[in-house]
C-alpha positions in Angstrom: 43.0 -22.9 -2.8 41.7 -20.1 -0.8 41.2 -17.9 -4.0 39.3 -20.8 -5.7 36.8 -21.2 -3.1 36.6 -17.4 -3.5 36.0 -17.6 -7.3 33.3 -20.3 -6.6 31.4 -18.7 -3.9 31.5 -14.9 -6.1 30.3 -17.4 -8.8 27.6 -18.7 -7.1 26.2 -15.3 -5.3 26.1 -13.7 -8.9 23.8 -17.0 -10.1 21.5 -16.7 -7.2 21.2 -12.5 -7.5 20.5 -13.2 -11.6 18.0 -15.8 -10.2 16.4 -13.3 -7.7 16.4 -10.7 -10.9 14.7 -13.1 -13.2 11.9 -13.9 -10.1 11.0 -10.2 -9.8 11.2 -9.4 -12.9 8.6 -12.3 -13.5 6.6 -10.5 -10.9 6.6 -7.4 -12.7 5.7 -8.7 -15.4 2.3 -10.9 -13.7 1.4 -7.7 -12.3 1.9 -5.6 -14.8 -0.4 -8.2 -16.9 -2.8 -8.8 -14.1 -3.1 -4.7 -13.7 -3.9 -4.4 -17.3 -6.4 -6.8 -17.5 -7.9 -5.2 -14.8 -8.1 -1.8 -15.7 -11.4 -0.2 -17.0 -11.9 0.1 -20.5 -11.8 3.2 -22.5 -14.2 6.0 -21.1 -17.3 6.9 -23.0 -16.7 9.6 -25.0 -20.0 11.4 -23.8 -21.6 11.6 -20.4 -25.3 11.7 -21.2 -27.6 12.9 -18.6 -28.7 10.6 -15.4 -31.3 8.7 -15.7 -33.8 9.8 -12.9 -36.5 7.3 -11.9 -37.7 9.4 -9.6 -39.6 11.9 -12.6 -41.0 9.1 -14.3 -44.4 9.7 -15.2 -44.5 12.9 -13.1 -44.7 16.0 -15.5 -48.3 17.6 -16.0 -48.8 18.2 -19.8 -49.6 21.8 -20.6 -51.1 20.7 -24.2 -55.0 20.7 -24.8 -56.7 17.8 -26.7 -59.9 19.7 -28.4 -62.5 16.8 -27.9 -64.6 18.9 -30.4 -66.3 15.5 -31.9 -68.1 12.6 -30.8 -66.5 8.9 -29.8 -68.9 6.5 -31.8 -67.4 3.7 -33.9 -64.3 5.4 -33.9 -63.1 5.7 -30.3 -59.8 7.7 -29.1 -56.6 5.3 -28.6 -55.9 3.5 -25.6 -52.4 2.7 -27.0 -49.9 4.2 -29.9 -46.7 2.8 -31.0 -43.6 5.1 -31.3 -41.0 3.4 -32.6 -38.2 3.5 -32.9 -37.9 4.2 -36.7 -37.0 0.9 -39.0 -37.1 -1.4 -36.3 -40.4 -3.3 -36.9 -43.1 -0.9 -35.4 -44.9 -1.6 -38.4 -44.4 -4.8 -38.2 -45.7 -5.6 -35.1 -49.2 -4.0 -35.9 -49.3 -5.9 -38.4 -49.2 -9.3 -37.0 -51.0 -8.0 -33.5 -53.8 -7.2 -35.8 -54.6 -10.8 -36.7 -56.0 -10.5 -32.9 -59.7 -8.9 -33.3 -59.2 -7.4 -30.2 -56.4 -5.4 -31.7 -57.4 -2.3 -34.3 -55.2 -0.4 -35.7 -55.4 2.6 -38.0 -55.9 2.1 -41.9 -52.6 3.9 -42.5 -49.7 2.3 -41.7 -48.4 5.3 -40.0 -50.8 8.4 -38.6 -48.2 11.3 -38.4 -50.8 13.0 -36.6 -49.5 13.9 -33.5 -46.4 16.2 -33.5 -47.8 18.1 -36.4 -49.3 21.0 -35.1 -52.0 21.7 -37.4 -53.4 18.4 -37.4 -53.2 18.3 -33.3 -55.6 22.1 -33.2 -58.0 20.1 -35.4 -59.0 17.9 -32.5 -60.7 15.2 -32.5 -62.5 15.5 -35.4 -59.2 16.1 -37.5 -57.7 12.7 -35.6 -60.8 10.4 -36.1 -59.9 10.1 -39.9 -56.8 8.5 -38.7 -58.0 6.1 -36.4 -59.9 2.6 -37.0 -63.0 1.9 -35.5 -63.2 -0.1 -32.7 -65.2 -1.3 -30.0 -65.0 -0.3 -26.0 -63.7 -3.4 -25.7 -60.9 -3.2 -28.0 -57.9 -1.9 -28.3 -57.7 1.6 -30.7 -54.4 1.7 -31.9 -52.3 4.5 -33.7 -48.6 4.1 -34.3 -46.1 6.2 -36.1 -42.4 5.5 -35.7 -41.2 9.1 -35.6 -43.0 9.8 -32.6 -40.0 8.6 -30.4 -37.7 11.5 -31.5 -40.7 14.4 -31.5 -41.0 16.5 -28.2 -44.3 17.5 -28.5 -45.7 14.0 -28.6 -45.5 12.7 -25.2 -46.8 15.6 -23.7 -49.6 15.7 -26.7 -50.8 11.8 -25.5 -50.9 12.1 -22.2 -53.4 15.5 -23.1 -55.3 12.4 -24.8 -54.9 10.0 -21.9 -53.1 10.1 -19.0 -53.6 6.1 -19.0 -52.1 5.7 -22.7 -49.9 2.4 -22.9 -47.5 3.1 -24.9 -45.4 0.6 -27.1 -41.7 1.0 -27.6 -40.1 -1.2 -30.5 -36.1 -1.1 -30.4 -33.2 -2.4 -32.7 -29.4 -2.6 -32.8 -28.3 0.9 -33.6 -26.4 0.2 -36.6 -28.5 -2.0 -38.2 -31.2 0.6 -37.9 -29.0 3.3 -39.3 -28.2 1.4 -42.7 -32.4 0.5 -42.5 -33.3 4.3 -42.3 -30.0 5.2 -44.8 -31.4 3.0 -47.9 -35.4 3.7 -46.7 -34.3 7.6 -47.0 -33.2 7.2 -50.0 -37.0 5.8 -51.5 -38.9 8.3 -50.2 -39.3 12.6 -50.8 -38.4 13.5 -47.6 -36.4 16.8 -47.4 -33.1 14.9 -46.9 -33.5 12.7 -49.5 -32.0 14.2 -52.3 -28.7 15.0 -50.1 -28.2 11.1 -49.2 -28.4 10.1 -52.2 -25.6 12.1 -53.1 -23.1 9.9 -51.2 -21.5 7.1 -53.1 -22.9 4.5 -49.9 -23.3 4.3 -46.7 -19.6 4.2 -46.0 -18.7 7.8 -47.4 -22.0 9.1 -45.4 -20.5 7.7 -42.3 -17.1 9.0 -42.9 -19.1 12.9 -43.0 -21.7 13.1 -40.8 -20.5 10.8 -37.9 -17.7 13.6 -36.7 -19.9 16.1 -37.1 -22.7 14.6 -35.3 -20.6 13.7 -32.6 -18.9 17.1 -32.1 -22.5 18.7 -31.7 -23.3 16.8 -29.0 -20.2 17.7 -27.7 -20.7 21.3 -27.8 -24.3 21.5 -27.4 -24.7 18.9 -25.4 -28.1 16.4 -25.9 -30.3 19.6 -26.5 -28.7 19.3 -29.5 -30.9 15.9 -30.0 -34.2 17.5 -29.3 -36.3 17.7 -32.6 -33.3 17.1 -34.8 -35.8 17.2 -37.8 -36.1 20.6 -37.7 -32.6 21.8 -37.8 -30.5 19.1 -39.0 -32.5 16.4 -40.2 -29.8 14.5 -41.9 -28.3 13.8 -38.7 -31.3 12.1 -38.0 -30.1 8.6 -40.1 -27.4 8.4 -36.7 -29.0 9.8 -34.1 -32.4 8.2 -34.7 -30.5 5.5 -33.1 -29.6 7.2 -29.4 -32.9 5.7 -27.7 -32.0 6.6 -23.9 -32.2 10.3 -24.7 -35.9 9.7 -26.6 -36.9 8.0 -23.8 -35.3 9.5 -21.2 -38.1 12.5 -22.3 -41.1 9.9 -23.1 -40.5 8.8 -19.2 -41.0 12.0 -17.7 -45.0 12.0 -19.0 -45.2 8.6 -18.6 -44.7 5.7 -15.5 -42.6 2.6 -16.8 -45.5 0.4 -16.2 -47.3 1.9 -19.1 -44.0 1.3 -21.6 -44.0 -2.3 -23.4 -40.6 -2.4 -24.8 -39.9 -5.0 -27.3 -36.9 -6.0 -29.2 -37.0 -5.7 -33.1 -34.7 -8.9 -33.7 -37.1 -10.8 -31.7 -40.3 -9.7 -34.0 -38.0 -10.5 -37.0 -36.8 -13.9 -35.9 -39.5 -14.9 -32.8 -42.6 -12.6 -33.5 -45.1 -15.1 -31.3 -42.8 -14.4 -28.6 -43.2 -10.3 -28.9 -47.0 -11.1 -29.8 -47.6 -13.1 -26.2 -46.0 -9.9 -24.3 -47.7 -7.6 -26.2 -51.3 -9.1 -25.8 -50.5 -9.7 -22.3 -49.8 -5.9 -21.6 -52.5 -5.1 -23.6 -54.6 -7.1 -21.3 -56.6 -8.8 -24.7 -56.8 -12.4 -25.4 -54.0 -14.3 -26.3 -54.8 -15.8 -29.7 -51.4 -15.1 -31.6 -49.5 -18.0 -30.3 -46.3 -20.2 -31.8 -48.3 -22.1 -34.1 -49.7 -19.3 -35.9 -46.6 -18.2 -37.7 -44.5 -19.6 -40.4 -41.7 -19.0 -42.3 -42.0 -17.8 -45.8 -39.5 -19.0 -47.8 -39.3 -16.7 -50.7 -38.6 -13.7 -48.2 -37.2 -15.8 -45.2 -39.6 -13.9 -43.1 -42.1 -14.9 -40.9 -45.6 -15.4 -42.2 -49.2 -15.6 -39.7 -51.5 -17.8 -40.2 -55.1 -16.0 -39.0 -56.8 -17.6 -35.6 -60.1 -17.5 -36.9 -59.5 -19.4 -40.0 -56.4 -21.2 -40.1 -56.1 -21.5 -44.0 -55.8 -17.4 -44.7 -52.3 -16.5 -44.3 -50.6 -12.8 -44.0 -47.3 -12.2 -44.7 -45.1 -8.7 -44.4 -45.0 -6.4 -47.6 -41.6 -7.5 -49.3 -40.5 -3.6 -48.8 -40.1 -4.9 -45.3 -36.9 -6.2 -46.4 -35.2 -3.4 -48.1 -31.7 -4.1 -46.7 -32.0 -7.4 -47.8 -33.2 -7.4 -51.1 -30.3 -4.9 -53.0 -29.1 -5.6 -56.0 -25.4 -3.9 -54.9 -24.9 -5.4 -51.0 -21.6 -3.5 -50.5 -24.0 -0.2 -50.8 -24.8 -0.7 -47.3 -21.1 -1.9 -46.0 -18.8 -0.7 -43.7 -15.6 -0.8 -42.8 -14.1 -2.3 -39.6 -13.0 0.9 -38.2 -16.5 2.9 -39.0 -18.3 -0.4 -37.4 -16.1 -0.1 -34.2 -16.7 4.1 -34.3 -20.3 3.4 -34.4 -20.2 1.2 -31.3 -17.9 3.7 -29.5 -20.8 6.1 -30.3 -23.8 4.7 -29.3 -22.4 2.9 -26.4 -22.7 5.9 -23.7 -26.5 5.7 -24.8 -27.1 2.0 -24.8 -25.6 1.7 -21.3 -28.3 3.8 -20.2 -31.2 1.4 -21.2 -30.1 -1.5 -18.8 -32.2 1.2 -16.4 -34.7 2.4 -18.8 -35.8 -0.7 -20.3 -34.8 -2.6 -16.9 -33.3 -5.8 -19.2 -31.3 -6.6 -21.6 -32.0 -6.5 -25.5 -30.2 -8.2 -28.2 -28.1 -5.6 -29.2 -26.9 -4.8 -25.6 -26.8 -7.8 -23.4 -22.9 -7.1 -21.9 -24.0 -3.6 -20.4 -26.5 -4.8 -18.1 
């Protein structure tokens, strides 16, 4: 009997210490889970450098604007737009200039700026880019490469040290197929060599390493006018923004920056046209009912203030991305789409501070 009880009891000691077993393991296990869920995500792959509010809008420019003609009907700008490339800078002179108080230049981009022949001509070498225009008005120049050149900011502040300055931005990617296919239209000197790859996918698969481990090396100097030693990199890293303007702020305070988002023109240009005639401090006639959509493109139309009946719509070529015969030209794979991310992510983190909200393409970093 007394062996039995001793059986029983052994029995029910190794029950309970399999129970107590099965508890902490469960334990483990929560916190292992919990721990996991917990822990940061993957580091950045790249530090860039600190954002410094502090220098914003504090560096003297050493350039000299030769004022060597006259203002008459043709007046300096007050305000240029600087891109970024392919994400609706264009765009958004276009519709702003249904507003008479808004003139911009007769060719769709100026390129006058960073080149530095044009810039010792003066001002008689930039009036025969810029509209005329009233004291009243806004004299507007924009040219989309101007974000990534490192002689402009210094060169418009020489102009005006009061320049308001218009910033248009876009998810990264989407940019980089825009500017890969646009590239590919035009005789710029990199032309020829993109057209070589197969699509967009094989370009990726090249350049993306190799961009990447030049930063690493060089560091973001390795960014600084990129069209001059390695301009094909320029199709990626026309899309790191914060290092652009990161430079752009150091001429210029952040209340002279309008920043606008390129999905919004595309999808909501009334809203980008209130915020930009409000920082222009002009009259608000480009309002909601004003646009349309046209359904042959599936972009937005404006109907003009002064006479409701005349319509403008974008140039078709606005839609390049769109409008291939071969789609898959411009697709990527999964893993190159999540590589890309990885990439610019570093970079977009850094405009929750520059830009001071979120944008479309980056609304969980801030």
């Amino acid at each position: 009997m007394d062996m039995l009880r001793l059986r029983r009891i052994i029995l029910v000691l190794l029950f309970l210490g399999s129970v107590i077993l099965v508890f902490k393991n469960e334990q483990a296990y929560r916190q292992f889970e919990l721990s996991f869920l917990d822990s940061p995500e993957t580091p950045d792959w790249f530090t860039p450098v600190p954002i410094d509010k502090s220098l914003w809008g504090k560096q003297e420019t050493t350039e000299i604007f030769k004022m060597n003609a006259e203002e008459d009907d043709i007046r300096l700008p007050n305000a240029i737009g600087v891109g970024a490339k392919k994400c609706g800078t264009i765009a958004f002179a276009y519709f702003l200039s249904l507003n008479p108080d808004f003139r911009r230049t007769g060719y769709t981009e100026g390129h006058w700026l960073y080149k530095d022949s044009q810039w010792k001509g003066g001002f008689q070498s930039y009036k025969r880019k810029l509209p005329t225009s009233e004291s009243s008005q806004i004299s507007y120049e924009g040219t989309p490469r101007y974000l990534v050149e490192a002689n402009v900011p210094a060169r418009a502040k020489a102009i005006s040290e009061d320049m308001k300055i218009v910033v248009t931005l876009c998810d990264p990617i989407k940019r980089l197929r825009s500017d890969f296919i646009h590239t590919t239209l035009t005789t710029e000197p990199h032309a020829q060599e993109i057209k070589r790859f197969a699509n967009i996918s094989s370009f990726v698969d090249a350049w993306l390493p190799k961009v990447k481990n030049n930063i690493i090396e060089n560091g973001e100097e390795y960014l600084t006018d990129i069209y001059y030693h390695d301009i094909t990199a320029s199709i990626i890293t026309n899309s790191i923004y914060s290092h652009y303007l990161n430079h752009w702020l150091k001429f210029f305070p952040r209340e002279q920056i309008l920043f606008l988002d390129g999905e919004e023109t595309l999808k909501e240009p009334y809203k980008t046209m209130e915020k930009a005639q409000d920082f222009l401090n002009i009259d608000n006639v480009l309002r909601k009912e004003h646009f349309f959509v046209n359904e042959e493109t599936g972009y937005y139309c404006a109907k003009r203030p002064e006479n409701m009946k005349k319509t403008f719509c974008l140039p078709k070529s606005k839609g390049r991305t769109g409008n291939l015969a071969d789609p898959s030209y411009l697709e990527l794979r999964e893993d190159q789409v999540k590589a890309l991310e990885e990439f610019f992510r570093p970079f977009n983190r850094q405009l929750c501070d520059i830009v001071g909200h979120s944008m479309s393409f980056y609304t969980d970093y801030c």
